[in-house]
C-alpha positions in Angstrom: -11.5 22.3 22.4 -14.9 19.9 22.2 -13.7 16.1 23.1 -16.6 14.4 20.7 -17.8 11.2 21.6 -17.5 8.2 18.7 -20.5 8.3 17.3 -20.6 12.2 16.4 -16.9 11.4 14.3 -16.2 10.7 10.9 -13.2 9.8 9.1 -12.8 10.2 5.7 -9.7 10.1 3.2 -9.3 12.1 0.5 -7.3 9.5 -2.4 -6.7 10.3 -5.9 -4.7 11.2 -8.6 -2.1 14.3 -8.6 -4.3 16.9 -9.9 -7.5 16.0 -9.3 -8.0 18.8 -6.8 -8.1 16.7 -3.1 -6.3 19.8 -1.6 -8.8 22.2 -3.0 -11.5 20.2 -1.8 -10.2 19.8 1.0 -9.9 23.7 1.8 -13.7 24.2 0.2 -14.9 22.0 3.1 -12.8 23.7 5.6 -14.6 27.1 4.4 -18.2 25.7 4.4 -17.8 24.8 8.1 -16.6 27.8 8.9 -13.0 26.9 9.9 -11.3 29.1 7.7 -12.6 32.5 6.5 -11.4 32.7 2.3 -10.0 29.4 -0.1 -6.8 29.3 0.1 -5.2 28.3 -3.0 -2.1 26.2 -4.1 -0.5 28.6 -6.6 -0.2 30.8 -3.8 0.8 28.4 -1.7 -1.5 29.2 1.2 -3.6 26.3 1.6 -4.3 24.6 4.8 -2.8 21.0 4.4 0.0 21.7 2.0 2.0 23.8 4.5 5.7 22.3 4.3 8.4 24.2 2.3 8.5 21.2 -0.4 5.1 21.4 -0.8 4.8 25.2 -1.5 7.8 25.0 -3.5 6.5 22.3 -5.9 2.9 23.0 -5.8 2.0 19.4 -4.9 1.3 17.6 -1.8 4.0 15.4 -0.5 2.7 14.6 3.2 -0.9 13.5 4.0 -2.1 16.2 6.2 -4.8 15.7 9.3 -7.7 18.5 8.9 -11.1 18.7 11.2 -14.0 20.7 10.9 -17.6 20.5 12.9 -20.5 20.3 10.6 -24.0 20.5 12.1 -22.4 19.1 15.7 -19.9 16.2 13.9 -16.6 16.0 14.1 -14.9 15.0 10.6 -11.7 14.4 10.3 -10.3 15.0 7.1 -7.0 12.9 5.5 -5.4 15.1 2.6 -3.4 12.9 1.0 -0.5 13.0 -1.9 -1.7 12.1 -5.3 1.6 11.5 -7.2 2.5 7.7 -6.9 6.2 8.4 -5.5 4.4 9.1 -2.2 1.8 6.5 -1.8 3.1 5.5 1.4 1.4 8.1 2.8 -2.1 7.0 0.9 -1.5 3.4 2.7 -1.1 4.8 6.2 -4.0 6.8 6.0 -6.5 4.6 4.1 -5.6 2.3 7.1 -6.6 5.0 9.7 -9.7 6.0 7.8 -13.4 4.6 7.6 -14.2 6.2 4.2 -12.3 6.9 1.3 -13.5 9.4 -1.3 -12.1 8.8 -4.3 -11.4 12.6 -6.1 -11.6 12.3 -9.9 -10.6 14.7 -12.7 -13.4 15.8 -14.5 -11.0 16.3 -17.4 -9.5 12.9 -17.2 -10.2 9.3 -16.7 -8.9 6.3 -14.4 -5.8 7.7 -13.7 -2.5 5.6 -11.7 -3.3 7.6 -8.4 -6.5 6.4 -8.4 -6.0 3.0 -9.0 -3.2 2.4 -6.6 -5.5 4.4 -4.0 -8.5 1.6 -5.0 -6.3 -1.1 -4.4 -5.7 -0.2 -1.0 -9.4 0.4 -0.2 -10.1 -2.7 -1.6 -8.1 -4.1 0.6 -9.1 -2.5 4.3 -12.2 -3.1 2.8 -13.0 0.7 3.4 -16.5 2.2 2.3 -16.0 4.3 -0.8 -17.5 6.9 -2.6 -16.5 9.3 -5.9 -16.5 13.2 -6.0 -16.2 14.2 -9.9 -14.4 17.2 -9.2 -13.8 20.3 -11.8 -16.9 20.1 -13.2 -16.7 24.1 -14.3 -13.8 23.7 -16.6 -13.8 24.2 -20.1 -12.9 20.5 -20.8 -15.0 18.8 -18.1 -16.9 15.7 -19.3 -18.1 14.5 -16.2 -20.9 11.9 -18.4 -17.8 9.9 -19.6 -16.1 9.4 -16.7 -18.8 8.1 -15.1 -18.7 5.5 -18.0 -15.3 5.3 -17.4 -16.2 4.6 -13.9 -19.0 1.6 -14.2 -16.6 0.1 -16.5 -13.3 0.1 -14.0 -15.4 0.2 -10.9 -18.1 -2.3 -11.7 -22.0 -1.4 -11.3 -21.6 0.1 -7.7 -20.8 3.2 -9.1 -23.9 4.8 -8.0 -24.4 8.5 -9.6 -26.0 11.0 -6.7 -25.4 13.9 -8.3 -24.7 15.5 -12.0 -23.7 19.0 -13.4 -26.4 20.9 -14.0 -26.6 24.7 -15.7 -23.8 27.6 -14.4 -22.1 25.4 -11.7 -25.5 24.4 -10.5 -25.5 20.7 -8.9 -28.5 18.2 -9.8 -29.0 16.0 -6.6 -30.7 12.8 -7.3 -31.2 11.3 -3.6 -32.6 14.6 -2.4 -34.4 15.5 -5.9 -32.9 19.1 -5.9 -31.0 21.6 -7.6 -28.4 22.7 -5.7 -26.9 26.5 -6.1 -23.5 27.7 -3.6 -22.2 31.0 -3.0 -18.5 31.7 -3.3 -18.3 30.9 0.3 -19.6 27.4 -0.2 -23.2 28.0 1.3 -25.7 25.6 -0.2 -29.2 26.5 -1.5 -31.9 24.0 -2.6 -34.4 24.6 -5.1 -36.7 22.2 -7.4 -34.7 20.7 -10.5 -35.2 22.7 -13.9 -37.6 21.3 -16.6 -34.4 20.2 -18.8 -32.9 18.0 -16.5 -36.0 17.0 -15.0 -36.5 13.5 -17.3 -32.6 11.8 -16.6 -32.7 13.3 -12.6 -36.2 11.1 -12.5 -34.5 8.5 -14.3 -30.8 8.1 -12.3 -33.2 8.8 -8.7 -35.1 5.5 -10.0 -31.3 3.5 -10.7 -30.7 4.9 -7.5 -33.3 3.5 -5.3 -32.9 0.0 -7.2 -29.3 -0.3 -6.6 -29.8 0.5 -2.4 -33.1 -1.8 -2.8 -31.6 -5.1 -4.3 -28.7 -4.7 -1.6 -31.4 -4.9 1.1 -34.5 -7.9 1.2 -36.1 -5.0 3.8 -35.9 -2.1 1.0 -36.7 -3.9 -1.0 -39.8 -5.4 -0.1 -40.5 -1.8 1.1 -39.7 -0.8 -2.4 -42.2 -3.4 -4.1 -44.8 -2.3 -1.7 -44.4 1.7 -2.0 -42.9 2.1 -5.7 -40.6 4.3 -3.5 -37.6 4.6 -0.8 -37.9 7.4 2.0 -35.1 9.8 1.8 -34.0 8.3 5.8 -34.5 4.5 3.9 -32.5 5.6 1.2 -29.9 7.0 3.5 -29.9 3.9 5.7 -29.9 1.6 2.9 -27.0 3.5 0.9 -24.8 3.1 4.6 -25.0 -0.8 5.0 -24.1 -0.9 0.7 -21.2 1.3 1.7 -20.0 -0.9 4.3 -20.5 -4.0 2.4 -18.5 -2.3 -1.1 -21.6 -3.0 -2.7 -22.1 0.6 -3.7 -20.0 3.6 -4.6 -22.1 6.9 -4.7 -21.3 9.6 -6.6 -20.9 13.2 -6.3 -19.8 15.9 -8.2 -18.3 19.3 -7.0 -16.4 22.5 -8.6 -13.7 23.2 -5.7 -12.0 26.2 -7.0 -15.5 27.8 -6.0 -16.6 25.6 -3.2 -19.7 24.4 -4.9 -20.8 21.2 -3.8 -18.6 21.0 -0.5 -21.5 21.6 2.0 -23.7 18.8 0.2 -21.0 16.2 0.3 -20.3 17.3 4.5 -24.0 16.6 4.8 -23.6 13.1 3.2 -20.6 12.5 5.2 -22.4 13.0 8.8 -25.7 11.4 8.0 -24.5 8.7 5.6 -20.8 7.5 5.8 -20.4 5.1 8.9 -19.1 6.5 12.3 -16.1 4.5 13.5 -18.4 2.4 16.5 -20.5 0.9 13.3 -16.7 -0.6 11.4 -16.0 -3.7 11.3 -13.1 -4.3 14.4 -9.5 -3.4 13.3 -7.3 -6.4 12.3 -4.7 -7.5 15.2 -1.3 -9.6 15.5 -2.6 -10.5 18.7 -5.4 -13.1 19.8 -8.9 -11.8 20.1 -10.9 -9.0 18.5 -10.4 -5.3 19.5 -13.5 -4.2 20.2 -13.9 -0.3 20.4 -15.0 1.3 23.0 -14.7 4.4 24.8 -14.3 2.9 28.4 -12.3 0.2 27.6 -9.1 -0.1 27.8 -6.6 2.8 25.7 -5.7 1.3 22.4 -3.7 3.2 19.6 -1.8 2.9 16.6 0.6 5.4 15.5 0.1 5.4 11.8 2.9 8.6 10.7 5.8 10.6 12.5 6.4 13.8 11.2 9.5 16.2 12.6 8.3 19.7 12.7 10.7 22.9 13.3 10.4 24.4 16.5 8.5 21.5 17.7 9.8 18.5 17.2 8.5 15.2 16.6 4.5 14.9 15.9 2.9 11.3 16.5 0.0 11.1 14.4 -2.3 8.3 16.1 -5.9 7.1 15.8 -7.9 5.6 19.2 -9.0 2.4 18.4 -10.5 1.9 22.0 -10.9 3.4 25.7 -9.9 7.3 26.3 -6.2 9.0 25.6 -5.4 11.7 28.1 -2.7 14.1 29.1 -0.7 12.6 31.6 -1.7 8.5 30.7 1.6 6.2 31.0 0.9 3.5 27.7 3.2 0.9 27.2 4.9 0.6 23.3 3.7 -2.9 21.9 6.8 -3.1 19.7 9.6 -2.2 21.7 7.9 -2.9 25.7 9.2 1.0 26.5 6.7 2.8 28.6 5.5 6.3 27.2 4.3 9.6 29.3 1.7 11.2 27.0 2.3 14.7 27.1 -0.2 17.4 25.9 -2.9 16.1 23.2 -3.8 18.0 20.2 -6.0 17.7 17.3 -4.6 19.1 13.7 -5.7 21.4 10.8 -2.9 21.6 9.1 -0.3 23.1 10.8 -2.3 24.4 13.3 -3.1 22.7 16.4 -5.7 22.7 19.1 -5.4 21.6 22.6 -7.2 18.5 24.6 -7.7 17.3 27.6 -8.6 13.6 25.9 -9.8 11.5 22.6 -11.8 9.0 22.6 -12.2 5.9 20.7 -12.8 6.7 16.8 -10.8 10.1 17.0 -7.5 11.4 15.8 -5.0 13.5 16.8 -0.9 13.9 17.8 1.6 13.6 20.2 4.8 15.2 20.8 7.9 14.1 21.9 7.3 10.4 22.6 10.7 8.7 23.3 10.6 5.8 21.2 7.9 5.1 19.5 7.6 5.2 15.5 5.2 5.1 12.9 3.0 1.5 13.1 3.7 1.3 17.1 0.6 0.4 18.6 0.7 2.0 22.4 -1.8 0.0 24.9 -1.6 -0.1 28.8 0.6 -1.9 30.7 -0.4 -5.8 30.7 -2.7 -5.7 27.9 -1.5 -7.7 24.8 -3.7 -6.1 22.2 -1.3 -5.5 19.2 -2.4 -3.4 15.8 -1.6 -5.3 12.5 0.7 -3.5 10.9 0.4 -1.0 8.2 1.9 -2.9 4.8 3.7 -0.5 3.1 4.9 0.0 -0.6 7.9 -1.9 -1.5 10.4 0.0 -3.5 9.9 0.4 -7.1 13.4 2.9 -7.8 16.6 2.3 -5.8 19.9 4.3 -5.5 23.3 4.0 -4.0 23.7 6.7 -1.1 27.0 8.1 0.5 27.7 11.6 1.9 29.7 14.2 0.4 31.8 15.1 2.6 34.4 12.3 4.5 34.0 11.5 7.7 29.7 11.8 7.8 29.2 8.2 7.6 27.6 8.5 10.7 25.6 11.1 10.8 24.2 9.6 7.1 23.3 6.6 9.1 21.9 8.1 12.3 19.7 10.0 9.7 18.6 7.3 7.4 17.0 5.8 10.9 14.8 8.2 11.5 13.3 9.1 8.0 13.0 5.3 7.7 11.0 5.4 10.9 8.9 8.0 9.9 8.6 6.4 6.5 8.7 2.8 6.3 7.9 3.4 2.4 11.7 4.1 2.0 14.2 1.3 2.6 18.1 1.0 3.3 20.4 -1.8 2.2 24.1 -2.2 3.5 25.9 -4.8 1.1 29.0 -5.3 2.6 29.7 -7.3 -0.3 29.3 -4.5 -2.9 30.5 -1.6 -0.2 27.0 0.3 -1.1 24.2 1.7 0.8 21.4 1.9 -1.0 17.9 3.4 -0.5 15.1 2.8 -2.3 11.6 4.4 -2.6 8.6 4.5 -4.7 10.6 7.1 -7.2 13.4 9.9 -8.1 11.5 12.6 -6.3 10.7 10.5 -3.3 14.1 10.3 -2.8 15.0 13.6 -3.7 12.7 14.6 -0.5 14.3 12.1 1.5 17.2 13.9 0.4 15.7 17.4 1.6 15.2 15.7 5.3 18.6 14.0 5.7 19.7 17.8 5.5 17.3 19.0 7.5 17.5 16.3 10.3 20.9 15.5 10.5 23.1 18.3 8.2 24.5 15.8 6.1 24.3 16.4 2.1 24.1 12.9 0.1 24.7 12.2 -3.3 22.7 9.6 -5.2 24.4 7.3 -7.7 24.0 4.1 -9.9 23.6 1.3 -7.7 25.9 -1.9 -8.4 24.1 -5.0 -9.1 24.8 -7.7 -6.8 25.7 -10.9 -9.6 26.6 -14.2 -8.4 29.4 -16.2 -9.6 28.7 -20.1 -10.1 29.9 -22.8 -12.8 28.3 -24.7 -15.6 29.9 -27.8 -16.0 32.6 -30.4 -13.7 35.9 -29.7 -13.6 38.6 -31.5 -11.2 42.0 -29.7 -9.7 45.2 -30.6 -7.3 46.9 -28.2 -6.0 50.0 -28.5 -3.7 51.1 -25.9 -1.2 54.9 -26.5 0.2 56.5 -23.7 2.3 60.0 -24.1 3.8 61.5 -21.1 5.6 63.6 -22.9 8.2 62.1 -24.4 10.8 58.7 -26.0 10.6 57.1 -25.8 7.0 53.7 -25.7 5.7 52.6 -28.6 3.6 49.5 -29.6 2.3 48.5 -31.6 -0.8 44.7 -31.5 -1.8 42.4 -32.5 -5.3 38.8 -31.6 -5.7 35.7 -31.7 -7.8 33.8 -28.9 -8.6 30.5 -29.5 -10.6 26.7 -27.0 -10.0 24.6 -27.9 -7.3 21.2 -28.6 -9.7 21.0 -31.9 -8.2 22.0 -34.8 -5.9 25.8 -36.4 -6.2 26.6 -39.0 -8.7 28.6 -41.8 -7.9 31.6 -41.8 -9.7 34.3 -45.1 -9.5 37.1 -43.6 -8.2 35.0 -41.0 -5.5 33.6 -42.9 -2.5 31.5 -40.4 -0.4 31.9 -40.9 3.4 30.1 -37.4 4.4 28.5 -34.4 2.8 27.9 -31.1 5.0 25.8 -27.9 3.1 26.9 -24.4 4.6 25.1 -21.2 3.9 26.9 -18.3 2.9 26.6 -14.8 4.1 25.5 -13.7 1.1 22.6 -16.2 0.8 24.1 -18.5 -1.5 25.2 -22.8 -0.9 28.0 -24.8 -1.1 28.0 -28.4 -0.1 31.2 -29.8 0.7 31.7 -33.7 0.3 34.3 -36.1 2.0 35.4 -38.2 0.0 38.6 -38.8 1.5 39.8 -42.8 1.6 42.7 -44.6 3.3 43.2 -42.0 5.5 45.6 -39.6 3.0 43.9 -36.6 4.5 43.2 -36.3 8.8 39.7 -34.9 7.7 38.8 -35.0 11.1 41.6 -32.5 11.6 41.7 -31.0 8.4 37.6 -30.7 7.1 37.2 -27.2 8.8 40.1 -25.8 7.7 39.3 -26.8 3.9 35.8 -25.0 4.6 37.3 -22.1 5.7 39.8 -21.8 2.6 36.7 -22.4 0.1 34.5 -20.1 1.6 37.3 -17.4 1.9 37.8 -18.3 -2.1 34.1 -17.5 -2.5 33.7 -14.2 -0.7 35.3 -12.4 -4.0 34.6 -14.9 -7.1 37.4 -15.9 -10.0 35.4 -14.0 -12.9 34.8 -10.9 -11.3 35.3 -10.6 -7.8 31.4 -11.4 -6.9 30.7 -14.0 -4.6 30.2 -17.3 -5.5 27.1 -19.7 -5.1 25.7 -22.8 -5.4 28.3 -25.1 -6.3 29.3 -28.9 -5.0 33.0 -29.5 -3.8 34.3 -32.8 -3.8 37.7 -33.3 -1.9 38.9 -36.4 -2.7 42.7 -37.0 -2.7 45.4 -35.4 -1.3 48.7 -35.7 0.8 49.7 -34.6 4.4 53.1 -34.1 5.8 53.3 -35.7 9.7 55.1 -32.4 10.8 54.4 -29.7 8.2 50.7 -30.0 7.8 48.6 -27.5 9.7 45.1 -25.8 9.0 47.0 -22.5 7.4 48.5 -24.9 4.9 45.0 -26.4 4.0 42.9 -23.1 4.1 45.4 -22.0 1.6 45.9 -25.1 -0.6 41.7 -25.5 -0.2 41.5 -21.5 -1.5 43.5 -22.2 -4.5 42.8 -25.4 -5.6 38.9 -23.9 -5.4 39.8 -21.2 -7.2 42.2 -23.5 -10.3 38.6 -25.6 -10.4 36.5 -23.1 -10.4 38.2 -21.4 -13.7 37.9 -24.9 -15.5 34.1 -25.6 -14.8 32.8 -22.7 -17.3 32.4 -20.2 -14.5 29.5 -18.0 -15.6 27.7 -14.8 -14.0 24.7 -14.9 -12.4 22.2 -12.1 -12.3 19.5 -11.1 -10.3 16.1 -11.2 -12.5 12.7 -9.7 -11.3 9.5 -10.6 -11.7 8.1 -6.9 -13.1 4.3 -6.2 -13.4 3.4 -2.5 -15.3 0.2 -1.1 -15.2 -0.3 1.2 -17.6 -3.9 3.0 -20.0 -4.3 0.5 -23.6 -3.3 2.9 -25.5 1.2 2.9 -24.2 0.7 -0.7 -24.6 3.5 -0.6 -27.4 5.4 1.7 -26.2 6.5 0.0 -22.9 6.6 -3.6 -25.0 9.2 -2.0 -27.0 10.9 -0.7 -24.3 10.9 -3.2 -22.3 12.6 -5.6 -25.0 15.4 -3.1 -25.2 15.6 -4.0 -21.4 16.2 -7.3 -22.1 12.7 -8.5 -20.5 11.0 -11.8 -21.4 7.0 -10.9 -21.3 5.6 -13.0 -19.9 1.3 -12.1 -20.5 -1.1 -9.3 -20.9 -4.2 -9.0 -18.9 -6.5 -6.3 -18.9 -7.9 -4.6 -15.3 -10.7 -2.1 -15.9 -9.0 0.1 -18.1 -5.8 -0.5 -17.7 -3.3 -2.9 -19.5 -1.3 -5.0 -16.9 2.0 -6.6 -18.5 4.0 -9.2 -16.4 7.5 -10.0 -17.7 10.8 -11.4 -16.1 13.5 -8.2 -16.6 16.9 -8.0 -15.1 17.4 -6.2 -11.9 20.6 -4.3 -14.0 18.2 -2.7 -16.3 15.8 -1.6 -13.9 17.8 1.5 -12.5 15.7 4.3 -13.4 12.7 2.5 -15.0 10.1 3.8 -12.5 10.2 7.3 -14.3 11.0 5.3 -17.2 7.9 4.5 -17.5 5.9 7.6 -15.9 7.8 9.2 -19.3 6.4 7.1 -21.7 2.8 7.1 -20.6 2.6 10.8 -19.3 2.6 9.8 -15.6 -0.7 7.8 -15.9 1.9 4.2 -15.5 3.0 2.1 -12.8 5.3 -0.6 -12.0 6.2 -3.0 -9.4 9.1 -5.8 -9.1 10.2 -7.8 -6.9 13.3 -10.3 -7.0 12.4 -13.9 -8.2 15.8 -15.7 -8.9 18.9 -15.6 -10.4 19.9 -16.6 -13.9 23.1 -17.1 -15.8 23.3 -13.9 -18.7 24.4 -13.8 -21.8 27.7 -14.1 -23.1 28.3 -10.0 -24.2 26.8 -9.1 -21.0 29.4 -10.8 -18.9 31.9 -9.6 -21.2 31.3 -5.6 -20.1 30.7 -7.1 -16.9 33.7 -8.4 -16.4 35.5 -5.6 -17.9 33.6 -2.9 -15.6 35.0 -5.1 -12.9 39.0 -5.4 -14.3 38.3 -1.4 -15.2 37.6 -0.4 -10.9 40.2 -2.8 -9.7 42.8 -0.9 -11.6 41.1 2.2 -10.4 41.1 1.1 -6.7 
């Protein structure tokens, strides 16, 4: 296989929403190089990149898949990624690894979710971007709209190249052509027909102005000539790519592979080559600068198991020369690495290298322990990747196995498909006795589902996860509580009052409470308590005694007097009490400390405390209602409406307990085109007939127990 050097390579993403056709494109690109020999299609489940099982079974990508093809003596290789928002972990890696994203668009549809969380993460790798208006030969196509659509999301920069001309022709306003394809994607140019001869004229014109005012050179060129040069044009649209100042756009029919060879031919002679990219961001000191005989730098952006195989490292070079046989040290976890055989993918197939350079891609098989956003280097350097930020959870479930006796194997396995996919997250509340694991939605983990079998032979069943409330009070209340024990011999004895009031604030002197020392301690469950002395004359050995009393609290607060949930944020005031000079000991204290805690804590208005989130949904104008009305029946306090492009952004404060679920909630209510994110902000005491089922849920599964 050819080893290309970096400036013959491109990388390009392909983003967008489910359905807009990135796999077809894909695979019309593949067959106008010359790679493959007929278009595969995905109702046959023979395409290219969508090769695993769950993919052919539900006719949608799940994995981003790495394709290449040559084109005119390139190298491009080609990131298929999944459009459905569940796996947009995989549209983060990738639009990391990437110098271009090409944005795939519905000719049938506007701005859709896919696209937008896709824009947000070229925004911000700052990746050059283009759009390919895609399904321009069906019956409902209104490519004209979306371009509207388009300017108005996208801003200005939306540059049109190309509109649909006559019987799946292509009208090409930086080459001033007509453009015709065979069914096997081969590419004729002829002059432009009479009838679209006016607006071609009129969007090359736009066209030249919008790469002119990005450039004082062009410009003046432009002032002096009327015109650009095609090469001008060319060079001109590059550096307003790399800047995000422009966003050209193409058109293309993929179930025919029209329009596939034109947009390879932008690709090589337009879209940057990874040497002209801005350096990669690091965690270490210095700027990686990329090149080929310098020394190896990689980052390992996805890890994929494959049967009969085993574990695929997909990395990008980011400087010097990988080879077979190269010893690279693991940035993260200092192990040392033998590099094995080098391949480069299409698909499922692979090719065989002897090395990659700086700017390419490929895999790796069998590394020992490296995962996916381990950056590999040689020995000694300290050059260290930033790390890829992936998705945080919008849908969480609890997880156990079904059988007895696999908690082990359930673990082992959530490891490793949470090292392949950081997208997906495990929580182990000892407090609750749950596992949870949370994703981006239902069918995320339903796949992660599908690989813990696979991986490890353990079936899981998903369940309602339980809410991790806090217990605290409202209000001061004061207890004594004396514990006497004679069973012969020495007793236990131990005499104790406190005061218990909500920590909101510092202590108030009181007349009969002198403080002689206050001590905060954290619990394990990230809640405080802060214990004051206020012992006098002596009544209590507090120097003997104080840890003890801790322990007994703290032991008090692990299962809560309302419901059994920990308790938090509360001031405990120990000031009186007794001791016996033979029967005291710390048991007798813990214990007295546990119950006169517990006899305090039932007087001060004990309330539930509950998690609440700060929750943002994106969604088209026109749900706008829809979700406002559900999310009242969630409880939710809305907090604004602003508007982004076409979308409708609501921000509102809802309960973590009425979140289960809402991610497809919401996909429901606005036919998969909405989106929503939360993450935790605080807890907050609920209302009364909340607590009320709360606390009987709780009574209910103790009796059960």
């Amino acid at each position: 296989m050819k080893v290309y050097e970096t400036a013959q390579i491109r990388n390009i993403v392909l983003v967008g929403h489910q359905g807009s056709g990135k796999t077809s494109l894909a695979e019309s690109m593949l067959l106008a190089s010359g790679r493959i020999r007929r278009l595969g299609s995905i109702a046959d489940g023979n395409t290219v990149s969508d090769y695993h099982p769950s993919e052919k079974e539900r006719q949608m990508s799940i994995f981003s898949s790495l394709l290449n093809a040559e084109w005119k003596g390139q190298k491009v290789n080609i990131l298929d990624t999944p459009g459905y928002p569940d796996f947009v972990g995989e549209v983060a890696a990738s639009m990391r690894v990437a110098d271009t994203a090409v944005f795939v668009m519905n000719a049938q549809e506007g701005i859709e979710v896919g696209t937008e969380l896709a824009w947000a993460y070229a925004a911000e790798n700052s990746r050059p971007s283009m759009f390919v208006i895609n399904q321009i030969d069906r019956q409902h196509a209104d490519p004209d709209r979306l371009i509207g659509l388009m300017k108005e999301r996208f801003g200005a920069g939306a540059s049109v190249v190309q509109f649909a001309g006559a019987d799946g022709a292509i009208i090409d306003v930086l080459l001033m052509k007509q453009l015709t394809f065979t069914d096997t994607g081969a590419m004729a140019a002829e002059a432009i027909p009479d009838e679209f001869q006016d607006r071609a004229e009129e969007l090359h014109s736009a066209l030249v102005e919008d790469i002119a005012v990005n450039d004082e050179e062009l410009m003046e060129l432009y002032f002096e000539n009327g015109e650009l040069t095609e090469e001008e044009m060319r060079g001109g649209l590059r550096e307003a790519m790399l800047s995000r100042a422009l966003f050209p756009v193409f058109c293309c029919a993929s179930s025919t592979s029209a329009g596939a060879a034109r947009l390879l031919d932008f690709v090589i002679s337009v879209t940057p080559s990874p040497d002209l990219m801005p350096p990669p961001l690091t965690e270490s000191e210095g700027e990686l600068t990329g090149t080929p005989d310098g020394s190896p730098v990689a980052l390992v952006y996805r890890t994929m198991a494959e049967h009969h195989v085993g574990d695929y490292s997909y990395f990008r070079v980011y400087r010097g020369t990988l080879e077979s046989g190269m010893d690279l040290e693991n940035a993260q976890s200092g192990s040392s690495e033998r590099l094995g055989q080098i391949y480069t993918l299409c698909g499922r197939d692979r090719d065989t290298v002897s090395r990659l350079i700086t700017g390419d891609m490929g895999t790796l098989v069998k590394l020992r322990s490296t995962n996916t956003n381990d950056t590999l280097r040689k020995k000694g350097d300290r050059t260290v990747i930033q790390l890829i930020d992936f998705p945080q959870p919008r849908y969480r479930a609890a997880i156990r196995p079904m059988a007895e006796g696999e908690e082990e194997k359930l673990a082992q396995g959530l490891h490793q498909i949470t090292a392949e996919d950081p997208s997906l997250q495990v929580v182990h509340d000892p407090h609750l006795s749950q596992i949870t694991l949370g994703g981006q939605g239902e069918l995320h983990l339903r796949v992660a589902q599908y690989r813990l079998k696979n991986k490890v032979n353990v079936e899981v069943a998903f369940s309602r996860p339980k809410v991790a409330y806090r217990e605290t009070v409202t209000r001061e209340a004061r207890s004594s509580y004396r514990h006497k024990k004679q069973t012969g011999g020495a007793g236990q004895f131990a005499d104790i009052s406190v005061l218990i009031e909500p920590l909101d604030g510092d202590f108030q002197p009181r007349p009969d409470i002198s403080v002689r020392n206050t001590v905060q301690a954290t619990t394990g469950w990230g809640s405080t308590i802060e214990f004051i002395d206020a012992i006098v004359g002596g009544v209590i050995d507090m120097r003997r005694f104080f840890g003890a009393i801790q322990k007994g609290v703290l032991e008090g607060m692990q299962k809560g007097p309302v419901a059994a949930y920990p308790v938090g944020n509360v001031r405990l005031v120990i000031y009186d009490g007794g001791m016996h000079s033979v029967d005291s000991n710390e048991n007798a204290f813990r214990t007295a400390a546990r119950m006169c805690f517990r006899q305090a804590f039932n007087d001060a208005r004990p309330v539930i405390l509950e998690p609440i989130h700060d929750v943002t949904v994106s969604i088209p104008d026109t749900y706008t209602g829809d979700v406002m009305g559900d999310l009242n029946t969630r409880r939710a306090r809305i907090k604004g409406i602003e508007a982004e492009g076409t979308m409708q952004k609501i921000l509102a404060d809802v309960p973590e307990a009425e979140l289960y679920q809402y991610s497809t909630a919401v996909r429901s209510m606005t036919q998969g085109r909405g989106i929503h994110s939360s993450v935790f902000s605080r807890y907050e005491p609920m209302p009364r007939n909340v607590q009320q089922k709360v606390v009987a849920d709780a009574a209910r599964e103790k009796d059960n127990a």
